[in-house]
N, C-alpha and C positions, 0 to 999 in steps of 0.2 A: 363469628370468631375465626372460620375459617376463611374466611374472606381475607380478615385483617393480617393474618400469616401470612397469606398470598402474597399480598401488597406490599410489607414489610423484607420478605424476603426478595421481590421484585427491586425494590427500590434499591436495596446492599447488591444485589447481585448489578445492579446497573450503575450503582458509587466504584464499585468495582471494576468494571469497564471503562469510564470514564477516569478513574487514577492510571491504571492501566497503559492507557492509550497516551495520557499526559506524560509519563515518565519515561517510553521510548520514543520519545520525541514525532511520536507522529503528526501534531496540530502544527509544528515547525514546518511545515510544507506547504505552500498556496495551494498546491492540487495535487492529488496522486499519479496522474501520468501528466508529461510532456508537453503531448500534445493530443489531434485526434487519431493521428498516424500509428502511434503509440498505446492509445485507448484498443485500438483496432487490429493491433498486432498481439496485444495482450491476450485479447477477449479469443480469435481467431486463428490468426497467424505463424504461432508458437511452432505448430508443428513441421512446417513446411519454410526456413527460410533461406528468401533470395535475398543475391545483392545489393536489392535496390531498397530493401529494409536494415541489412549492415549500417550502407550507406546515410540512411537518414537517422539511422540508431545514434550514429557518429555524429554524424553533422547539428542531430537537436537537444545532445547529451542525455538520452535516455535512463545512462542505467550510472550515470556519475563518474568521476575518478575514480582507474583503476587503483588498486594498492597492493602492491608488490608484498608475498607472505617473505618471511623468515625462517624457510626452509633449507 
């Protein structure tokens, strides 16, 4: 019986992820980064950057269009 709660509650809690993830639009993306420039700047990179990662940020549109607030 305790089994069966396990599995039940496994299963909603993973319906749950799976709507989740559907409704911010994250499946709408062929892949999460760029490139591997990007994958590696992610992972790595963050803390230390130069201009030859600005550069390629720019050039491979990394992080999308900016949008100006309403401040």
């Amino acid at each position: 019986m305790k089994r069966f709660f396990v599995i039940v509650m496994a299963t909603l809690f993973l319906s749950g992820c799976g709507a989740a993830a559907r409704e911010s639009g994250f499946y709408e993306h062929s892949t999460m980064y760029k490139s591997w420039d990007h994958l590696k700047f992610s992972i790595c990179g963050y803390k230390s950057v130069d201009p030859m990662e600005i550069k390629q940020s720019k050039e491979q549109g990394w992080w999308g269009i900016t949008v100006m607030g309403s401040n």
